[in-house]
N, C-alpha and C positions, 0 to 999 in steps of 0.2 A: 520590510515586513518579516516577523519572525519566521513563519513559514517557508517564504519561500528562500529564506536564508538557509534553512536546513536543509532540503531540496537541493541550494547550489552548490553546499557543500556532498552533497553524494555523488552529483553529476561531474564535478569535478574526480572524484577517487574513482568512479567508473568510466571515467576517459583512458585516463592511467593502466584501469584494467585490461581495459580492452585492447590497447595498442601492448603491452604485458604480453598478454597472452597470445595474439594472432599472431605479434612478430618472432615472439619465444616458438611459438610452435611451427611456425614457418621452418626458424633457423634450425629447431632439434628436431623436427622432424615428427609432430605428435597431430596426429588429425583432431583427438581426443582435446589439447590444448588452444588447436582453431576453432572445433566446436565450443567449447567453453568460453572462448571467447566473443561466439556470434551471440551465445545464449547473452553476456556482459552487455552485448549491445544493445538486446531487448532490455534488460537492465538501462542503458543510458537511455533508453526512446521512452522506458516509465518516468525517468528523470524531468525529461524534456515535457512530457504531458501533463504531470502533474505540476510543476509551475506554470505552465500556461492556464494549466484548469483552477489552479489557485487564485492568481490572478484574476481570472475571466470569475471566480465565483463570489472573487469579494468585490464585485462592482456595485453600489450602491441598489438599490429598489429604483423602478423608474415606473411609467404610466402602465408598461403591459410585462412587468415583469414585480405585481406588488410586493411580493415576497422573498424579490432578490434574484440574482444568479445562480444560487448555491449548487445546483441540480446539473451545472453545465460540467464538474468533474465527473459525476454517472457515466455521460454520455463520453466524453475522454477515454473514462475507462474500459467501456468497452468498446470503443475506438483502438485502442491498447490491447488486450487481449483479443481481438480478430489480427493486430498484428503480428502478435507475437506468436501464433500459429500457424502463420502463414511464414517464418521465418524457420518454424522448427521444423514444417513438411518441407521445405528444401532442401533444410541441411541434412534431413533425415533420408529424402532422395538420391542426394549425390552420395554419402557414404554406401547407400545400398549397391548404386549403381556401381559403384568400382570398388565394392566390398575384395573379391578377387583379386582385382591385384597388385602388385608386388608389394610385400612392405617395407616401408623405409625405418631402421629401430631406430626410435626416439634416442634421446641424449639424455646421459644422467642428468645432468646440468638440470633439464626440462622438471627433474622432480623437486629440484630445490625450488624455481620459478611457481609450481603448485604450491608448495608450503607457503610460500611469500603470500600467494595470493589469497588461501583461507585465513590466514590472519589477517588479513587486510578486510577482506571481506564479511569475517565474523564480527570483527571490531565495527562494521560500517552499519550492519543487520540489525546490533544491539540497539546499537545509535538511534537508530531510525524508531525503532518499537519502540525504547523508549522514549524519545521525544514525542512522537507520534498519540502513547499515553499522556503526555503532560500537557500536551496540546487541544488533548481530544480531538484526535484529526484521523479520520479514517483512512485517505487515501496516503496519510505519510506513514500510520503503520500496516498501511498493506503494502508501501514501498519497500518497507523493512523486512517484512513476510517473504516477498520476491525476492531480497537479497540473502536471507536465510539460505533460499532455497540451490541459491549459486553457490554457498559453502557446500551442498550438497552432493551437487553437479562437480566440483572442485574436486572430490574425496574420490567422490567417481573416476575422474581424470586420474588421478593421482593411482589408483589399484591397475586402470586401465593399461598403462606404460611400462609399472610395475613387473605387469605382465607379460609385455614384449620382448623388455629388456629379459627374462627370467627364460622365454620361449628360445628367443636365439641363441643365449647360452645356453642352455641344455637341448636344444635341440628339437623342443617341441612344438608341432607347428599349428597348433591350434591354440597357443597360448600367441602367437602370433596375432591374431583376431582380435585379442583384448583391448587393443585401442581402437579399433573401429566401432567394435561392440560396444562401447563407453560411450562413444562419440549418437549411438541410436538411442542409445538410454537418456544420457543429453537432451536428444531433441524431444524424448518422451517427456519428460518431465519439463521442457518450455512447453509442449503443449499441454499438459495437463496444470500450467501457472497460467497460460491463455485463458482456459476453459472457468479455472476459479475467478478470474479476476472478470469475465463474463456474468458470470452467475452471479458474484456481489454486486456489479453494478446494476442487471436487472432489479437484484433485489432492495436494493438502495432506493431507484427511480421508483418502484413504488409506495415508498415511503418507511424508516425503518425509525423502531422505538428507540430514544437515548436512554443508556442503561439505568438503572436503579439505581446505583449510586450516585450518577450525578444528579440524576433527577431530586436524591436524598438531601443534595447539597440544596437544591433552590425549594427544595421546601422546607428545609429548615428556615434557611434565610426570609421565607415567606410569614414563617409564623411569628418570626421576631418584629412584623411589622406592626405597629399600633395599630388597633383596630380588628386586627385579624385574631378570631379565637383560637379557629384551628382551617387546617388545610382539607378538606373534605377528597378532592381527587386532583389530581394531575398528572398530564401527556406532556411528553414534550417527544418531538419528531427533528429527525436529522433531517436538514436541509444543503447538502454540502458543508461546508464550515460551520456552519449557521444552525441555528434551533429556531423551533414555532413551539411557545408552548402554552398551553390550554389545561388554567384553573381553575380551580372550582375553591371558591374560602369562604368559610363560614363566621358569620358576624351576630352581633347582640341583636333578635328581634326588633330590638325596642327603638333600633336607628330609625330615623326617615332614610325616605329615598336619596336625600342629597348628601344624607351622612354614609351611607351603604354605598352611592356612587362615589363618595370623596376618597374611600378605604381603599376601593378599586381602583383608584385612580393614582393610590402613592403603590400597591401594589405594582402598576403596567409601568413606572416611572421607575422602581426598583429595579425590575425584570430589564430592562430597554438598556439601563446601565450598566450590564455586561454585553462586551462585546460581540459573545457569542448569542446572543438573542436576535432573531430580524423578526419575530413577530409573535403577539400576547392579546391573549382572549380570557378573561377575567370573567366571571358569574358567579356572582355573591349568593347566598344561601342564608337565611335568618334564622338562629340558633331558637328552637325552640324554648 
């Protein structure tokens, strides 16, 4: 499946990252580059959720679920972001807790190991959003959104150590702090990627409009069907991967009812033959 093809390939570059950074920072000595790397892991855990939710959303329709699975990544999602808040109040605990003492100065080395990894990670971000666009798939470019946000956290890292190194040689000792500092900022910023990915998935669960352009595409496509004079309204509703959409087309008066039902009925047969459709409500209109 395309999707979840792109998914494996993230989940794979942020395996990479993550053993990258914990062990880089272990060896040079950067709290700033451990953090960065826990943040990577919330990274691989969105990796791991959204192919399971992709999966679990493209499961057929069945007796008590008529409209599909689609709605099971929502619920992932903010599965996900209660995670990932709960990972950045620790990391953001232990730095505080032994904010004090001693600092060990990072290793140049450690700022080259940063460079590698915003290029890796900006290249992986684009990726995402845009596939994510082409797919029209929310939850792969809000993966890409979240890995944005680790170039972010990276840049951070990168001034934090900057710092260290700059404090112990000149002798300043509050320039000292600046990887620790980074490593809080760090956790701020997972929790406040928690907190969004929260809030779109509530607002997803209750139901969210598909934009106007696409919608633009399948009502074109509608009008070109024989029979239809014009498209009077239409919804269509994200359902996880999935759309529900609800037309309204307007037909020659002069039809019977079984020529009025036959229009709507190549319409529902149109719509059904994109994949991205799991369900279609049709109501004809008679053109004065």
């Amino acid at each position: 499946m395309k999707l979840t093809g792109i998914m494996t390939k993230s989940f794979i570059v942020n395996i990479f990252l993550v053993v990258l950074k914990i062990i880089s920072g272990i060896i040079f000595n950067s709290y700033a580059l451990i953090a960065d790397g826990v943040h990577s892991i919330s990274d691989l855990m969105s990796d791991v959720f959204v192919i399971l939710g992709i999966k679990h959303s493209l499961k057929p329709a069945d007796d008590e679920h008529p409209f599909g699975h689609g709605k099971f990544e929502y619920v992932l999602s903010f599965v996900l972001g209660l995670s990932i808040i709960l990972i950045a109040y620790n990391l953001g605990k232990n730095v505080i807790i032994n904010f004090n003492n001693i600092v060990k100065v990072p290793s140049i080395i450690s700022l080259i190991v940063v460079v590698v990894v915003v290029i890796i990670k900006l290249y992986l971000a684009t990726y995402l959003i845009r596939k994510g666009k082409e797919v029209d798939s929310q939850i792969i470019s809000a993966s890409g959104k979240e890995s944005l946000t680790d170039v972010f956290s990276s840049i951070v890292v990168f001034f934090g150590i900057v710092s260290v190194i700059i404090g112990e040689r000149l002798d300043i000792t509050w320039l000292l702090k600046g990887d620790k500092v980074a490593s809080i900022i760090i956790a701020v910023f997972i929790v406040k990627i928690g907190a969004q990915i929260i809030y779109d998935a509530v607002k997803s669960m209750q139901g969210k409009s598909v934009s106007k352009e696409i919608c633009a595409v399948y009502k074109n496509q509608i009008k070109n069907i024989k029979g239809v004079i014009d498209v009077d309204h239409i919804d269509m509703i994200s359902y996880g991967p999935y759309y529900q959409a609800l037309v309204d087309i307007r037909v020659d008066g002069n039809k019977t009812v079984k020529q009025g039902h036959d229009i709507a009925d190549r319409v529902t047969k149109e719509l059904y033959d994109s994949e991205k459709i799991c369900h279609v409500v049709v109501h004809v209109n008679p053109e004065e």
